[in-house]
C-alpha positions in Angstrom: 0.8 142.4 24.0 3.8 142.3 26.6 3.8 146.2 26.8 -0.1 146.4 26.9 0.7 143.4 30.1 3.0 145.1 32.0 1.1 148.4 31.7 -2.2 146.9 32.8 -0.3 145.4 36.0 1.4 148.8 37.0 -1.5 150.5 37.0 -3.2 148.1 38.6 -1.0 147.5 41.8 0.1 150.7 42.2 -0.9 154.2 42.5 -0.9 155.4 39.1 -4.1 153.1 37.9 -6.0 156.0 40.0 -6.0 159.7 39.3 -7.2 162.0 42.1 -9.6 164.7 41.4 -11.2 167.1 43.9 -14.3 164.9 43.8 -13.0 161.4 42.7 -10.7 159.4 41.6 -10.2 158.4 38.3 -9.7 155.0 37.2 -7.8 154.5 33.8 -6.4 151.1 34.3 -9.1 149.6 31.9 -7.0 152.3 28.8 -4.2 149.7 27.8 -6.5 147.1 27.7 -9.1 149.3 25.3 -5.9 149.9 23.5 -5.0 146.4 23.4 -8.2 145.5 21.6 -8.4 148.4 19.2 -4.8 147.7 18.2 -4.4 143.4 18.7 -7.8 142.8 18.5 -10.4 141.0 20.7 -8.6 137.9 21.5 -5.4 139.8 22.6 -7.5 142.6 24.2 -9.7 139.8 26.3 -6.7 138.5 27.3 -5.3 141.8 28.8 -9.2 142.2 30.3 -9.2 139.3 32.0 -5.3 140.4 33.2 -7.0 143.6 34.1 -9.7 141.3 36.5 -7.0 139.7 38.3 -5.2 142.5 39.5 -8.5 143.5 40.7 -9.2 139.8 42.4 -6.0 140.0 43.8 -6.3 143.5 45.3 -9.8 143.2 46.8 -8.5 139.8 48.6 -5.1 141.0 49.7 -6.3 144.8 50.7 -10.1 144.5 51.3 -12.7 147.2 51.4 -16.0 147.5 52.7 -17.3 146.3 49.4 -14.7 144.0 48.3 -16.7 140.9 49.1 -18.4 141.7 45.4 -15.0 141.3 43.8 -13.7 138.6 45.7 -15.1 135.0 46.8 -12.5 135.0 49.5 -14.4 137.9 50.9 -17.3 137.4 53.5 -20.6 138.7 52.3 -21.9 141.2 55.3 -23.1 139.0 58.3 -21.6 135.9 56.8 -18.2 133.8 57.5 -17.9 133.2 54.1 -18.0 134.5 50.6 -19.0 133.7 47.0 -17.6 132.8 43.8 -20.6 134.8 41.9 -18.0 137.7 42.8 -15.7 136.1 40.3 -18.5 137.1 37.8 -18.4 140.5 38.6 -14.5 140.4 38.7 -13.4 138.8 35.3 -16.8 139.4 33.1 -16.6 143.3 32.8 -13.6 143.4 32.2 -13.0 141.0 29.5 -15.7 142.6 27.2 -13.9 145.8 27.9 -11.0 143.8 25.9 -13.5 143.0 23.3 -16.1 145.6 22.3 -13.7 148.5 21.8 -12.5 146.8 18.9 -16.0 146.4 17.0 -16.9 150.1 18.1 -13.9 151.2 16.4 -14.0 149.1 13.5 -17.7 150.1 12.9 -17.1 153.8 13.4 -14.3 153.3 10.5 -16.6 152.1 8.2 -19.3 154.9 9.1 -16.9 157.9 9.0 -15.3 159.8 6.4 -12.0 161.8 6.0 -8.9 162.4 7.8 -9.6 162.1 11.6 -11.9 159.4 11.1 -9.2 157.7 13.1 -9.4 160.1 16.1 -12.7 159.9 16.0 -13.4 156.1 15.9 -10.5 155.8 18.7 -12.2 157.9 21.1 -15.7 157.1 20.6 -14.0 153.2 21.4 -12.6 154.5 24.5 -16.1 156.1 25.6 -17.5 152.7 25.1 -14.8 150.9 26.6 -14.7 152.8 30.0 -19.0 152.6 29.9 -18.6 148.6 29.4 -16.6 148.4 32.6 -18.2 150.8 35.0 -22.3 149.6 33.5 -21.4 145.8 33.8 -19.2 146.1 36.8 -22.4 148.3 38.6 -25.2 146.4 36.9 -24.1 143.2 38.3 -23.3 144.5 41.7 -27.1 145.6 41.3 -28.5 142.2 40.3 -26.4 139.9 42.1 -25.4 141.4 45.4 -28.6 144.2 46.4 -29.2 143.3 49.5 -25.5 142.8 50.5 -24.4 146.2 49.2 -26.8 147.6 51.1 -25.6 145.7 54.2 -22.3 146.9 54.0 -23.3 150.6 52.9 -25.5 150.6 55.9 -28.7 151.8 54.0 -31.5 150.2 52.4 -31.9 147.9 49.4 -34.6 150.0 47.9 -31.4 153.1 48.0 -29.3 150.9 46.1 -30.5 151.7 42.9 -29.6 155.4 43.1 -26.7 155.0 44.4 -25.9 152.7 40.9 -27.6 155.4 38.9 -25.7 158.2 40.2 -22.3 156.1 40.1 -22.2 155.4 36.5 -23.8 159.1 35.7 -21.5 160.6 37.4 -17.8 158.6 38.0 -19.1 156.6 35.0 -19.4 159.7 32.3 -16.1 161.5 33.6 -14.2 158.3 33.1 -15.9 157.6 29.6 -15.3 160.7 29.1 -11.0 160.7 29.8 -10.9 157.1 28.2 -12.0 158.7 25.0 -9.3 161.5 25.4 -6.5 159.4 26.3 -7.4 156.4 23.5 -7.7 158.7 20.9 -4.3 160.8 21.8 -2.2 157.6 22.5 -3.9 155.2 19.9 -3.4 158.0 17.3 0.7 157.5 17.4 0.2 154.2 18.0 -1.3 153.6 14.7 1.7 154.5 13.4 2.9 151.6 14.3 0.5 149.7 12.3 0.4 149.3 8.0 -3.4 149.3 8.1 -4.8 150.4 11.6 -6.1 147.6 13.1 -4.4 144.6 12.5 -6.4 141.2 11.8 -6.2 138.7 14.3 -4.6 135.4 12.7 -6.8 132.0 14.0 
């Protein structure tokens, strides 16, 4: 849990939580914390989400951008003095349940598949579904609960917004899925290792 911690906060207050590509850059702070859940389970792996919401909290107050007002209540909403604590929905919610359903993805996908790299398999398909839970809910809910100020701030008009959600999580949204299921399944695979029954129970 203190290694999945400390990875989660490098990545997320410095550089290396973001990869640059020609087109964008990829996020892959939410992996220790899908790794966390497949491997610790939910409790653990909520734990490191909600971890993985503060650094966000705290780098959308202390370096805003233009949008940051829907990760931060300390943020003004567009034409306002003043912002919101619905933005602490939209910061902690996401990105606990990415601590949480990974684990039941991969658990399921054990008791579908059969054979040897049933693991491999069950690991990256919990990655894919880890990196969609964050980028859908974190989108979603900037859809439903700020519209009209993310349009504000964008400059363009509310009825735009939903494209520019659509073609977010089709676009970023897919090619980070897509890396969180590489990564999850090449690091949780050794990790396992590690582990005398892959994922280990979570003692209440």
């Amino acid at each position: 849990m203190a290694l999945f911690a400390a990875i989660t906060l490098i990545l997320g207050f410095t550089p290396l939580g973001y990869i640059p590509l020609p087109f964008i850059k990829l996020t892959i702070i939410h992996i220790p914390v899908i790794l966390g859940s497949v491997l610790l389970g939910p409790q653990y792996g909520a734990g490191l989400g909600a971890l993985f919401g503060l650094t966000s909290l705290i780098n959308n107050t202390m370096m805003p951008a233009v949008t940051s007002f829907t990760f931060s209540p300390f943020i003004p909403l567009p034409g306002t003095t003043q912002g919101t604590p619905v933005a602490l929905l939209i910061c902690f919610l996401p990105r606990i349940l990415v601590g949480i359903f990974p684990y039941y993805v991969y658990r399921g996908m054990q008791k579908l598949l059969k054979g040897r790299d049933k693991n491999v398999a069950s690991l990256a398909v919990s990655g894919v579904a880890g990196a969609l839970t964050n980028t859908v809910f974190v989108m979603g809910l900037i859809y439903f609960l700020f519209r009209d100020a993310y349009a504000a701030a964008k400059g363009i008009a509310p009825d735009a917004v939903a494209g520019i959600i659509m073609g977010i999580v089709s676009f970023n949204g897919v090619i980070e899925a897509i890396a969180a299921g590489v990564i999850v399944a090449a690091l949780g695979k050794v990790l396992l290792r590690f582990t005398q029954s892959g994922v280990k129970p979570v003692k209440k």
